[in-house]
DSSP file (Angstrom, degrees, kcal/mol; ACC not computed):
  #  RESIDUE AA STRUCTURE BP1 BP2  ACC     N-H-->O    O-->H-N    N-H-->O    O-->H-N    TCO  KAPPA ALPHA  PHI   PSI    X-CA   Y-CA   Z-CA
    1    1 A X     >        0   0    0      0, 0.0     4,-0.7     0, 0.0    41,-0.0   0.000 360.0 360.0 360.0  23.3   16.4   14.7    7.2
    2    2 A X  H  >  +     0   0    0      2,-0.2     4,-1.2     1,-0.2     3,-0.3   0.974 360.0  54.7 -75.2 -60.3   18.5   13.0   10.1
    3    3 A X  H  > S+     0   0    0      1,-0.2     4,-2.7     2,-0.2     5,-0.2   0.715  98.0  70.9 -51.9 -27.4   16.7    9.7    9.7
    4    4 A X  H  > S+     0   0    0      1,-0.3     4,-2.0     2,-0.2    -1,-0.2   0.975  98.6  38.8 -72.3 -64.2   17.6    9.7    6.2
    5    5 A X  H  X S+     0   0    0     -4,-0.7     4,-1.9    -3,-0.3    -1,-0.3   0.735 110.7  56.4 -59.5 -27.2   21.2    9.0    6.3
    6    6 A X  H  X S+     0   0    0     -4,-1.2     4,-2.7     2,-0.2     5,-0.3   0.904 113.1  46.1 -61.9 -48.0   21.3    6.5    9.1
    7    7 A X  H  X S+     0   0    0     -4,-2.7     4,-0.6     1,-0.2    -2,-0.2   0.938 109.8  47.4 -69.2 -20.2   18.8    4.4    7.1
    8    8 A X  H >X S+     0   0    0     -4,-2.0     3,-1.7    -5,-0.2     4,-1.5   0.966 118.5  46.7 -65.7 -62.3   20.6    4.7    4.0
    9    9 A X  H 3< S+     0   0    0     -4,-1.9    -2,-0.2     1,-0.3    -3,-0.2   0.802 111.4  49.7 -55.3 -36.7   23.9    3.7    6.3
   10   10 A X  H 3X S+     0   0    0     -4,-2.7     4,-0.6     1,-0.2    -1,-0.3   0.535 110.6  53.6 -68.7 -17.9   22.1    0.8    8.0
   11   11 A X  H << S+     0   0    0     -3,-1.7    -2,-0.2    -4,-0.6    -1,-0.2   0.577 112.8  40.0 -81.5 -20.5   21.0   -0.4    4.3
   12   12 A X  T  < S+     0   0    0     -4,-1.5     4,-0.3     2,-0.2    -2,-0.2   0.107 110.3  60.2-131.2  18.9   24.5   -0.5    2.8
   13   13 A X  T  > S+     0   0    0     -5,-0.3     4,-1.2     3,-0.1     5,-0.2   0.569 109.7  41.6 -86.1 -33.2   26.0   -2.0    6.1
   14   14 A X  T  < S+     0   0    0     -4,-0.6     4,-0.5     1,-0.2    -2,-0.2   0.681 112.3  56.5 -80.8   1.6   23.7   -5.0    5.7
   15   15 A X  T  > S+     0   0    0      2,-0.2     4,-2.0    -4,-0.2     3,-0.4   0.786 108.9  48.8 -93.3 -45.2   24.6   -4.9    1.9
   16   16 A X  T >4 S+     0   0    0     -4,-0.3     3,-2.1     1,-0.3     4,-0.4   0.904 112.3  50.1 -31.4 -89.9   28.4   -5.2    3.0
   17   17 A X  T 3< S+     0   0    0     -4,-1.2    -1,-0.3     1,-0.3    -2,-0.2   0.329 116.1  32.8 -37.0 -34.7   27.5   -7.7    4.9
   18   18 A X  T >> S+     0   0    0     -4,-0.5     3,-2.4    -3,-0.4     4,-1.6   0.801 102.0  78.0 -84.8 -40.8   25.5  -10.0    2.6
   19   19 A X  T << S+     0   0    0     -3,-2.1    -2,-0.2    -4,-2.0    -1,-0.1   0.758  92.3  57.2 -72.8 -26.7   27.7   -8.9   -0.7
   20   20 A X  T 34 S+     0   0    0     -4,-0.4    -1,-0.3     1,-0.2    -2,-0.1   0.745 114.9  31.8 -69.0 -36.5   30.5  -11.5    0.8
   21   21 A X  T <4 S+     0   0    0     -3,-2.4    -2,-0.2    -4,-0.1    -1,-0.2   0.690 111.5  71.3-124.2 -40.3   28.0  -14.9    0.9
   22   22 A X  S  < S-     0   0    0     -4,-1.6     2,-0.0     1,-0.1     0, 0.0  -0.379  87.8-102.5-100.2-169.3   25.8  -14.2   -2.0
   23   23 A X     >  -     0   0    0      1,-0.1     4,-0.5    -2,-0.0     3,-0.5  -0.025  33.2-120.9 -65.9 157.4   26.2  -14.2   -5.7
   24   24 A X  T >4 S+     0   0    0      1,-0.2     3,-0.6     2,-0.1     4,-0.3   0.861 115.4  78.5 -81.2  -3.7   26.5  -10.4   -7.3
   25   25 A X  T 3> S+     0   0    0      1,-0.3     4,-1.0     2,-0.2     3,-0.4   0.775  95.0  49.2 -88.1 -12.5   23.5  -11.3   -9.2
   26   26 A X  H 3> S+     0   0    0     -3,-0.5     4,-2.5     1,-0.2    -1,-0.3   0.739  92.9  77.3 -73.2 -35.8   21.8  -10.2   -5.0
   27   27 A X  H <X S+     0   0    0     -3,-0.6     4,-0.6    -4,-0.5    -1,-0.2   0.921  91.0  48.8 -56.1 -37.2   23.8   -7.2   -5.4
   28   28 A X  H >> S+     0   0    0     -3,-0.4     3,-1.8    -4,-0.3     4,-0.9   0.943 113.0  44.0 -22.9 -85.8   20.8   -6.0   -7.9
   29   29 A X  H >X S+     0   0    0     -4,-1.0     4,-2.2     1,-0.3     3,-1.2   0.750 109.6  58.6 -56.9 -22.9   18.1   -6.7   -5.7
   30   30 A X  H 3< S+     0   0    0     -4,-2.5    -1,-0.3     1,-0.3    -2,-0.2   0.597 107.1  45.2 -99.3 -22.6   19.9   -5.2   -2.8
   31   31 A X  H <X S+     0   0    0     -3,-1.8     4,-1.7    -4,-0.6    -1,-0.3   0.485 107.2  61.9 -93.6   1.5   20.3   -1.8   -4.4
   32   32 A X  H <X S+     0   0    0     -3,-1.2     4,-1.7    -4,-0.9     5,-0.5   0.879 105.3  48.9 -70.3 -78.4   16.5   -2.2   -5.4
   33   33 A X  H  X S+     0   0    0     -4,-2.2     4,-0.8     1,-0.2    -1,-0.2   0.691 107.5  53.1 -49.9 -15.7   15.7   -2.3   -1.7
   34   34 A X  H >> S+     0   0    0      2,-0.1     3,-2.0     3,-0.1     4,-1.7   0.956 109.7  49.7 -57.1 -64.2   17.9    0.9   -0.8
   35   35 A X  H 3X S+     0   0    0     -4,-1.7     4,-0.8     1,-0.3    -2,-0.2   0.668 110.0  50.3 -44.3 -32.7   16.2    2.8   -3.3
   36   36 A X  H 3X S+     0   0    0     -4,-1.7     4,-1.8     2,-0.2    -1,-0.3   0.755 110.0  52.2 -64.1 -40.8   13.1    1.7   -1.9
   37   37 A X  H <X S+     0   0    0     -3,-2.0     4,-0.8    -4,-0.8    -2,-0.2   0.771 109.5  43.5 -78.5 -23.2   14.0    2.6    1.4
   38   38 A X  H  X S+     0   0    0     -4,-1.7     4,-1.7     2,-0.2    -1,-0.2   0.725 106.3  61.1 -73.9 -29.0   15.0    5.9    1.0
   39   39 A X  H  X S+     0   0    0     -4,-0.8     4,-3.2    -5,-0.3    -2,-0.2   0.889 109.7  47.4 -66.5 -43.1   12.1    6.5   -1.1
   40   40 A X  H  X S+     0   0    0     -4,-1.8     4,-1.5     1,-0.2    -1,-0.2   0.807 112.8  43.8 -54.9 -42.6   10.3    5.6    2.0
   41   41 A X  H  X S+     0   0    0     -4,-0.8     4,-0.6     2,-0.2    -1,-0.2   0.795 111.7  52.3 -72.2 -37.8   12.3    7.8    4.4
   42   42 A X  H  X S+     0   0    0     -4,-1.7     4,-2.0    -3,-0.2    -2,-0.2   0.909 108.4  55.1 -90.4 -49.1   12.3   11.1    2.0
   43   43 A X  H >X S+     0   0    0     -4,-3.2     4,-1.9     1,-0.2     3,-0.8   0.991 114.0  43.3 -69.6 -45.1    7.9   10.5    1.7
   44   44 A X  H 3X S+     0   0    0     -4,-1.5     4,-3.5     1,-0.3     5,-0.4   0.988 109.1  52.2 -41.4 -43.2    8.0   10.7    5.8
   45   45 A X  H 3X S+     0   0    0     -4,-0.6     4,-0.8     1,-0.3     5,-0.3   0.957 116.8  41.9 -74.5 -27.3   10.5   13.7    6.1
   46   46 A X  H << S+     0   0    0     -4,-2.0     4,-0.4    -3,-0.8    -1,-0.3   0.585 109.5  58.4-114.6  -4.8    7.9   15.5    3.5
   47   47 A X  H  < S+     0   0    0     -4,-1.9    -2,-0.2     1,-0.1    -1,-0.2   0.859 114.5  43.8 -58.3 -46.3    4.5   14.0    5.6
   48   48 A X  H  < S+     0   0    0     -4,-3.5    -2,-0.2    -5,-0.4    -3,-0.1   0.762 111.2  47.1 -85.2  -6.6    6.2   15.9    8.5
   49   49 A X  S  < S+     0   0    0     -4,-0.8     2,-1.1    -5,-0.4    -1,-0.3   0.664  92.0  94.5 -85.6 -43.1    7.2   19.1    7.1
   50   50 A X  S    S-     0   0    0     -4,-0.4     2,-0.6    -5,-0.3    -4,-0.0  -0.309  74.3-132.8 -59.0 116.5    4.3   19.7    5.6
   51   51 A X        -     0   0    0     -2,-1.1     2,-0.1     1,-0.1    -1,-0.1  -0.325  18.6-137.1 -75.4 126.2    2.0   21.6    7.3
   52   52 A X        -     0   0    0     -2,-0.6     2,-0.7    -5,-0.1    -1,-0.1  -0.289   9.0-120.3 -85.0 165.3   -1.3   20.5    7.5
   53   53 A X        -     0   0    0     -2,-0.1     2,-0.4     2,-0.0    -1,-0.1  -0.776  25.3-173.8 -95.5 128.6   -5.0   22.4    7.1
   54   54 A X        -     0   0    0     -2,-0.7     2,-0.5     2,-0.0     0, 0.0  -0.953  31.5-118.8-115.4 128.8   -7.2   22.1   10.3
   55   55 A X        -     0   0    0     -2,-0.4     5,-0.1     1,-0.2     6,-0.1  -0.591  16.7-136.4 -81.9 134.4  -10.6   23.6    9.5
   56   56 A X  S    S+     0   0    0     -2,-0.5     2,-0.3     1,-0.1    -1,-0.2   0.674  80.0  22.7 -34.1 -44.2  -11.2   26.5   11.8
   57   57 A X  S >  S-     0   0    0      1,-0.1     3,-1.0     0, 0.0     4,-0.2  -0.990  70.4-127.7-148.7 142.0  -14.9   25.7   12.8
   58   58 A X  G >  S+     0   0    0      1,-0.3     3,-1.2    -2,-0.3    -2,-0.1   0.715  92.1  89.2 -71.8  -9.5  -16.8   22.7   12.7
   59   59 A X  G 3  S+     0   0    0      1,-0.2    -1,-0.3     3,-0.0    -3,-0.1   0.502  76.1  69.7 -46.2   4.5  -19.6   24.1   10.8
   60   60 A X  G <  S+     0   0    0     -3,-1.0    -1,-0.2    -5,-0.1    -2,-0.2   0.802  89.0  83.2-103.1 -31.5  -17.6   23.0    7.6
   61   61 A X  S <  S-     0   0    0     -3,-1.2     2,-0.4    -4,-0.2     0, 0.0  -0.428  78.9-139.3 -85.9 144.9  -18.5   19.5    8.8
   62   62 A X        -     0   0    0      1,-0.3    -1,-0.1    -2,-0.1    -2,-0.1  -0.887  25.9-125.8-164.3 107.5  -22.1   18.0    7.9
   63   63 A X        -     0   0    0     -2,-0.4     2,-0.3    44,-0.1    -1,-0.3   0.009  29.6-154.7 -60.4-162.1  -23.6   15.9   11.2
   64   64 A X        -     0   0    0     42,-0.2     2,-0.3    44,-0.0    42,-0.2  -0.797  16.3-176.1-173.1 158.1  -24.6   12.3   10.4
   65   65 A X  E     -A  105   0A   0     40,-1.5    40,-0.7    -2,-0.3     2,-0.5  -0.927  17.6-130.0-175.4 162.4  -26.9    9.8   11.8
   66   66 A X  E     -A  104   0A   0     -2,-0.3     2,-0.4    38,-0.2    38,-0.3  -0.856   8.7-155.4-114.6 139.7  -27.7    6.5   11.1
   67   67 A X  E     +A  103   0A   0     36,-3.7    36,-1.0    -2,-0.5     2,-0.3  -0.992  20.8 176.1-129.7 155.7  -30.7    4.6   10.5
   68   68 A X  E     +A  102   0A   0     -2,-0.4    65,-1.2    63,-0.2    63,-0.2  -0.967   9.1  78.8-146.8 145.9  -31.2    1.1   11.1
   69   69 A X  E     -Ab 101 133A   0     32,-0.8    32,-0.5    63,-0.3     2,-0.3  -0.540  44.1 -25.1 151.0 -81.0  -33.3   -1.6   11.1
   70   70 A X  E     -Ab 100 134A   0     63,-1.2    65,-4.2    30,-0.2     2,-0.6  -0.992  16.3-162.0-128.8 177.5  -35.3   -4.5   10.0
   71   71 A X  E     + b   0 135A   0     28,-1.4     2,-0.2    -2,-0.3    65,-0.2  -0.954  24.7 168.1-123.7 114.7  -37.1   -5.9    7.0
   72   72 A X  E     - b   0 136A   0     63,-4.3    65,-1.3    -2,-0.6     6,-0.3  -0.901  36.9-117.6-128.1 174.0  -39.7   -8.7    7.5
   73   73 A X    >   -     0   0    0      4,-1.1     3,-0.7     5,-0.2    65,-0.1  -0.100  46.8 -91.9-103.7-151.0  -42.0  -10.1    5.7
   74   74 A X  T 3  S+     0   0    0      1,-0.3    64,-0.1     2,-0.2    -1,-0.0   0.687 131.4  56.3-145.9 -42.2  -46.1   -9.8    7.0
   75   75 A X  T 3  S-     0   0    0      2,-0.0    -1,-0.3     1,-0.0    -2,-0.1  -0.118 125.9-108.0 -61.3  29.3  -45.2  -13.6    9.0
   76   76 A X  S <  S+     0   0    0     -3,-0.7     2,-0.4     1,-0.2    -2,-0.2   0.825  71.5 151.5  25.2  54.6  -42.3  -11.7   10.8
   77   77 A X        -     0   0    0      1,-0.1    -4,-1.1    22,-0.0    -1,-0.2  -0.764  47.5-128.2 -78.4 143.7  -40.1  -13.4    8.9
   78   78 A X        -     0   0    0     -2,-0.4     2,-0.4    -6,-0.3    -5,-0.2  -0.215  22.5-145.6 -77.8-170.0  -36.5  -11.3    8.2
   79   79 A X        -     0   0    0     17,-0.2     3,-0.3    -8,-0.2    -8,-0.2  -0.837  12.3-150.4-173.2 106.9  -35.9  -11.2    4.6
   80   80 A X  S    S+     0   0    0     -2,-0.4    17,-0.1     1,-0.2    16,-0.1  -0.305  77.9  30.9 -98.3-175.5  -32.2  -11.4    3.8
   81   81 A X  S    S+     0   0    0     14,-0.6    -1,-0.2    -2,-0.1    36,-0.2   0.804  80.1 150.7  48.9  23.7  -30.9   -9.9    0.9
   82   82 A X        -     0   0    0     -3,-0.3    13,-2.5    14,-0.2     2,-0.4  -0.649  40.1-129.4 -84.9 167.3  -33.6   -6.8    0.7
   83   83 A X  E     -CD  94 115B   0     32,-1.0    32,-3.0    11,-0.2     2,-0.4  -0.972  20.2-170.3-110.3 117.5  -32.4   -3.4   -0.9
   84   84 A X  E     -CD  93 114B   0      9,-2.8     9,-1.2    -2,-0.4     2,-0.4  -0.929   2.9-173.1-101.4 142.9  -32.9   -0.4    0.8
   85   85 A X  E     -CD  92 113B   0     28,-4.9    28,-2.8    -2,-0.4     2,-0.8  -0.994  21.3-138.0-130.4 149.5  -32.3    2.7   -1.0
   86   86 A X  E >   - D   0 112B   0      5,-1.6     3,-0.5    -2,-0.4     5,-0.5  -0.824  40.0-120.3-108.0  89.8  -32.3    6.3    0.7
   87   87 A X  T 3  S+     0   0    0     24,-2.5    24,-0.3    -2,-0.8     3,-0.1   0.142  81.5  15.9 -61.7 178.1  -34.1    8.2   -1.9
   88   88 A X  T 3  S+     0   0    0      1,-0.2     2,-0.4    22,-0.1    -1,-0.2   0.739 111.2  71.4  27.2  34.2  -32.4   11.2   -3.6
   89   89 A X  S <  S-     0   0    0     -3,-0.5    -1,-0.2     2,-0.1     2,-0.2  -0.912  94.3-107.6-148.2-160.2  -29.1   10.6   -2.7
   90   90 A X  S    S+     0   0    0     -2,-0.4     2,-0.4    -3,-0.1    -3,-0.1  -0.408  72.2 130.4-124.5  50.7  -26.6    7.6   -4.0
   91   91 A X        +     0   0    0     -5,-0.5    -5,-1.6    -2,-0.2     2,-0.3  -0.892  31.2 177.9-130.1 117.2  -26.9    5.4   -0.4
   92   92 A X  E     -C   85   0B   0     -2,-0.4    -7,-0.2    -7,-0.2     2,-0.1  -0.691   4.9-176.9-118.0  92.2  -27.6    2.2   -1.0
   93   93 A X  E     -C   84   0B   0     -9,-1.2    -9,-2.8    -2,-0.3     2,-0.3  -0.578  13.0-153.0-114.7 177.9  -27.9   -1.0    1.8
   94   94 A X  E     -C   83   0B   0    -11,-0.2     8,-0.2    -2,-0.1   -11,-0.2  -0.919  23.6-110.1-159.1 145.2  -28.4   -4.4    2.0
   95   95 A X        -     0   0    0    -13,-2.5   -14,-0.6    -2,-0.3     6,-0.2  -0.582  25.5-144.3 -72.3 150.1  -30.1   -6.9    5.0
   96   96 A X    >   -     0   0    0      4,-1.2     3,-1.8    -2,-0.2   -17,-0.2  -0.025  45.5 -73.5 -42.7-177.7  -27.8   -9.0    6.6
   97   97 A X  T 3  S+     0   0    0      1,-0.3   -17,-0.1   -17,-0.1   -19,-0.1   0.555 132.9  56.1 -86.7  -1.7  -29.3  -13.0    7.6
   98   98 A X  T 3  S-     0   0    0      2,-0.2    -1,-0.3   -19,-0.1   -27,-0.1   0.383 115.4-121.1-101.3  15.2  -31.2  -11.3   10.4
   99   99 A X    <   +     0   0    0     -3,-1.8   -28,-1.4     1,-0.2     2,-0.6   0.703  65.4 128.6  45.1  42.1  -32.7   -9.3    8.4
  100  100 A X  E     -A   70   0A   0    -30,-0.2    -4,-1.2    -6,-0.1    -2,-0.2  -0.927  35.2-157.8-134.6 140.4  -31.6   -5.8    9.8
  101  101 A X  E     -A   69   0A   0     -2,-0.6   -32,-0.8   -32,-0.5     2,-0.3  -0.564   8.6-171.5 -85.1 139.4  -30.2   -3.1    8.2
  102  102 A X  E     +A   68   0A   0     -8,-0.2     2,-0.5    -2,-0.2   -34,-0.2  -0.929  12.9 171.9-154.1 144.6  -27.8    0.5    9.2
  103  103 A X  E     -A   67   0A   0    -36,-1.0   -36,-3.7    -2,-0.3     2,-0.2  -0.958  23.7-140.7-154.1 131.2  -27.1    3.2    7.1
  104  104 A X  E     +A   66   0A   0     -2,-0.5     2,-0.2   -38,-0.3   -38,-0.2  -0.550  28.3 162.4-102.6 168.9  -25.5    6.4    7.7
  105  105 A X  E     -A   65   0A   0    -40,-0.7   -40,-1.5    -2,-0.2     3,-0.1  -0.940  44.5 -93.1 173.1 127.6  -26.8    9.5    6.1
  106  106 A X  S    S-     0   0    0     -2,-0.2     2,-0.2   -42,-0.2   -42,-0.2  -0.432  71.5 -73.5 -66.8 160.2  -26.3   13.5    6.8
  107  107 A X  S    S+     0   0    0      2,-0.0     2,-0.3   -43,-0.0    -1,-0.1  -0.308  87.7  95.2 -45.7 115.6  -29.0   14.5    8.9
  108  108 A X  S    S-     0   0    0     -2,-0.2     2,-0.3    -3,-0.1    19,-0.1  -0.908  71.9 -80.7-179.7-170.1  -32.1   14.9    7.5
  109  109 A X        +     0   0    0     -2,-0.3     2,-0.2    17,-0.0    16,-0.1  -0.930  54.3 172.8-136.8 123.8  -35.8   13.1    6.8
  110  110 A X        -     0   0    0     -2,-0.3    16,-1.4    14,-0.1     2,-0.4  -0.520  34.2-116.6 -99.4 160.2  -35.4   11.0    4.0
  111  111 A X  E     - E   0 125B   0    -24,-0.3   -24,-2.5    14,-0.3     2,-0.4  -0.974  23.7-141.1-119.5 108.2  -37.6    8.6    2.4
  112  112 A X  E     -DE  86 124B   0     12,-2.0    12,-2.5    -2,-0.4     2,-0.5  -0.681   4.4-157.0-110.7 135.9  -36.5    5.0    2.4
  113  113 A X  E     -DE  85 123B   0    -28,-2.8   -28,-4.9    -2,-0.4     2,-0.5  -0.881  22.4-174.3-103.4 106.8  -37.2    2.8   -0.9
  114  114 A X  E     +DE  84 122B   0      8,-6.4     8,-2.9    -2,-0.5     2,-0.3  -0.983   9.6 160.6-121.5 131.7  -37.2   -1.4    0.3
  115  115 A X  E     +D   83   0B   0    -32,-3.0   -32,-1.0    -2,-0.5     2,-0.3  -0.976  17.7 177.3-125.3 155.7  -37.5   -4.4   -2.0
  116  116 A X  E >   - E   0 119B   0      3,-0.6     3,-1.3    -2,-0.3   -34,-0.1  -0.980  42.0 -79.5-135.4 159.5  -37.0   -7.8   -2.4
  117  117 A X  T 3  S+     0   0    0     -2,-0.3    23,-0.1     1,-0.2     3,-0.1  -0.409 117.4  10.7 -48.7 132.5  -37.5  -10.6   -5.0
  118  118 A X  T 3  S+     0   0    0      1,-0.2    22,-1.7    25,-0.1     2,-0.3   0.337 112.6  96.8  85.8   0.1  -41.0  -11.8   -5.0
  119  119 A X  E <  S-EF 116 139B   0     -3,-1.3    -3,-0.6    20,-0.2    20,-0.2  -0.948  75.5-108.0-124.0 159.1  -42.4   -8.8   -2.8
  120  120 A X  E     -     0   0B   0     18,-2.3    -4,-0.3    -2,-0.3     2,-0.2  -0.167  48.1-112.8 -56.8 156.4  -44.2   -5.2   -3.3
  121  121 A X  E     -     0   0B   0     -6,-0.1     2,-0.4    16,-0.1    -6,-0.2  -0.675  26.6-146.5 -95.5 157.3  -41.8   -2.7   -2.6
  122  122 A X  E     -E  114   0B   0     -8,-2.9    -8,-6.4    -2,-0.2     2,-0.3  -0.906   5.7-158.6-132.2 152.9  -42.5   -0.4    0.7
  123  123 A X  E     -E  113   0B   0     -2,-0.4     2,-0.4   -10,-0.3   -10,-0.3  -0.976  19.9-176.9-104.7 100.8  -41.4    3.5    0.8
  124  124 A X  E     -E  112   0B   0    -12,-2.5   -12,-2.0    -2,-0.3     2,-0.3  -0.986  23.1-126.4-136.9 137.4  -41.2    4.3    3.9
  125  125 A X  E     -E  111   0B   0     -2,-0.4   -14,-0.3   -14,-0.2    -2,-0.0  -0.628  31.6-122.6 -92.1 118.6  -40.3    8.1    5.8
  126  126 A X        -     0   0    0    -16,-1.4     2,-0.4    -2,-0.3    -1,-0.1   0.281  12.9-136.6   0.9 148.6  -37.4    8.3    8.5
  127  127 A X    >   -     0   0    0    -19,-0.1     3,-2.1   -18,-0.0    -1,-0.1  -0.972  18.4-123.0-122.5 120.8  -37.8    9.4   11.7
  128  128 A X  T 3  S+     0   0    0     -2,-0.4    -2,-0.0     1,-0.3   -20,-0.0   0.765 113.4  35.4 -34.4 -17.6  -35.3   11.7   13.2
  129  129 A X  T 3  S+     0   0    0    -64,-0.1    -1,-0.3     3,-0.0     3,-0.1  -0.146  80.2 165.2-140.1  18.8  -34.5    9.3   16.3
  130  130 A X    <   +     0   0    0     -3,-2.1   -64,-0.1     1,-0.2   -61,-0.1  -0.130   6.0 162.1 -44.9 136.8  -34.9    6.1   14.2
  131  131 A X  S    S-     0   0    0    -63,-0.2     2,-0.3   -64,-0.1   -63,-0.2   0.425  75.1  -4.2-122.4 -65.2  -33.4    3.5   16.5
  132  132 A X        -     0   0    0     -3,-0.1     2,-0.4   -65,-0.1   -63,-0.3  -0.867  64.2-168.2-162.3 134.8  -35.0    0.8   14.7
  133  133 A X  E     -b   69   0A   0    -65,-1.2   -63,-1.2    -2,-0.3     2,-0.9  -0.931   9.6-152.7-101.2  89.5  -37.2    0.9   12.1
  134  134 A X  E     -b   70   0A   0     -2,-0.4   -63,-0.2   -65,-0.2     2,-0.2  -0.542   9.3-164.9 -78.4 105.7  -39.2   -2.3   10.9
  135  135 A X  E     -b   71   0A   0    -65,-4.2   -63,-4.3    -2,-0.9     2,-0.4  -0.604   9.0-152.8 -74.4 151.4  -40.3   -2.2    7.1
  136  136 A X  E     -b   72   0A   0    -65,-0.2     2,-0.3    -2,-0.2   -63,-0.2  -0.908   5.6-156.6-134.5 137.7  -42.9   -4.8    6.4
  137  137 A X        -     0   0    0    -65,-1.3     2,-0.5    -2,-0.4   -63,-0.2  -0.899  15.1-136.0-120.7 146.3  -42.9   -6.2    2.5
  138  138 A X        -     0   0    0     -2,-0.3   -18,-2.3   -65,-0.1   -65,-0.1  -0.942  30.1-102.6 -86.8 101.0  -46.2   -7.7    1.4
  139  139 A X  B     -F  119   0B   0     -2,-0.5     2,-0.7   -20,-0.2   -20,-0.2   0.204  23.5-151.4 -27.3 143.9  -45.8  -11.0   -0.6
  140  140 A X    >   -     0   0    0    -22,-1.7     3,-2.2   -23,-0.1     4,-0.4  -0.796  14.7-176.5-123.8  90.2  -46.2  -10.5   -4.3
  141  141 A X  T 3  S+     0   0    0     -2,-0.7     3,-0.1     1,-0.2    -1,-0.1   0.679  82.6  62.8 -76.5   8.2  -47.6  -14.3   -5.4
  142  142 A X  T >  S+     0   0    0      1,-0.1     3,-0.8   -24,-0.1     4,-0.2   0.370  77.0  95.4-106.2  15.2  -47.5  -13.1   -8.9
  143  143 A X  T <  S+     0   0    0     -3,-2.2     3,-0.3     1,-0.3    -1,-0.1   0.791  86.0  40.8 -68.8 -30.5  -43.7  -12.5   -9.0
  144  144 A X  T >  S+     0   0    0     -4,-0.4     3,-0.8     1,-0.1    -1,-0.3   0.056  85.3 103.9-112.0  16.9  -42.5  -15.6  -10.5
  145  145 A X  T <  S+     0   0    0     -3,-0.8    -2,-0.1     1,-0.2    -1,-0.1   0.803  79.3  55.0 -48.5 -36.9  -45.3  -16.1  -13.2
  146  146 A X  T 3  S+     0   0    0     -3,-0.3     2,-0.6    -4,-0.2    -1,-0.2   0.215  74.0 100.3-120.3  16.5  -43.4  -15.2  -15.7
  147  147 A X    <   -     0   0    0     -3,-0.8    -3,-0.0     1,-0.1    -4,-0.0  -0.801  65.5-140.6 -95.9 127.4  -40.7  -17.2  -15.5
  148  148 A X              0   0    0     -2,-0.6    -1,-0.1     1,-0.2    -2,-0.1  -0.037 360.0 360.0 -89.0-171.3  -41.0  -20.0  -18.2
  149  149 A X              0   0    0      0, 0.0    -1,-0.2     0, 0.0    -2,-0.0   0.432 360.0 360.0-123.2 360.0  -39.8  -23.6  -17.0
């Protein structure tokens, strides 16, 4: 609690100091900004007194890995905007203009859901060491049929 009274003293010396040249209607704001500052000082002094919980063993912790990679279309074209989804869980990504993908994920072999407008959707299974992974979408030439003009 040291810090707390020198900032509180260093706020109402620069409030001396100003109260002489401005208006009182500053005087307002000027005790808004102590209050603020103290408020500021008191949430440190209780960060650092609180003790925090460090878990004991890293078993609590759930590995990760990422997989990544691209989406093209059957001309190795990239295909921007595709949705991959990593089924059963609630991980959802989305291609960047190269078409390439990265998604992080606890460890596991998952089953990856890809689509785009105007192509079949591909399902396709992870690999444990996935570095990069190309999904290939098969044009769907009946996708825009149904759109009337």
């Amino acid at each position: 609690m040291k810090s707390l009274p020198t900032a509180f003293a260093l706020v109402l010396l620069i409030l001396t100091a100003r109260i002489g040249s401005y208006a009182q209607g500053h005087v307002d704001d000027a005790v808004l900004a102590i209050n603020a500052v103290v408020a500021t000082v008191a949430e440190e002094e209780e960060e650092k007194e609180a003790p925090r919980s460090v878990p004991t063993t890293t078993s609590t912790r759930k590995r990760m890995m990422t997989i990544q990679g691209r989406v093209i279309d059957v001309d190795k074209d990239p295909l921007v905007g595709a949705t991959i989804v990593v089924q059963g869980t609630q991980i959802i990504g989305i291609t960047d203009a190269d078409g390439c993908y990265k998604l992080t994920v606890p460890a596991g072999t998952y089953t990856l859901r890809c689509g785009s407008a105007g192509y079949y959707d591909n399902e396709v299974a992870t690999r444990q060491t996935a570095t990069d992974q190309t999904i290939v979408l098969q044009y769907r030439p009946d996708a825009f049929k149904r759109i009337k003009r």
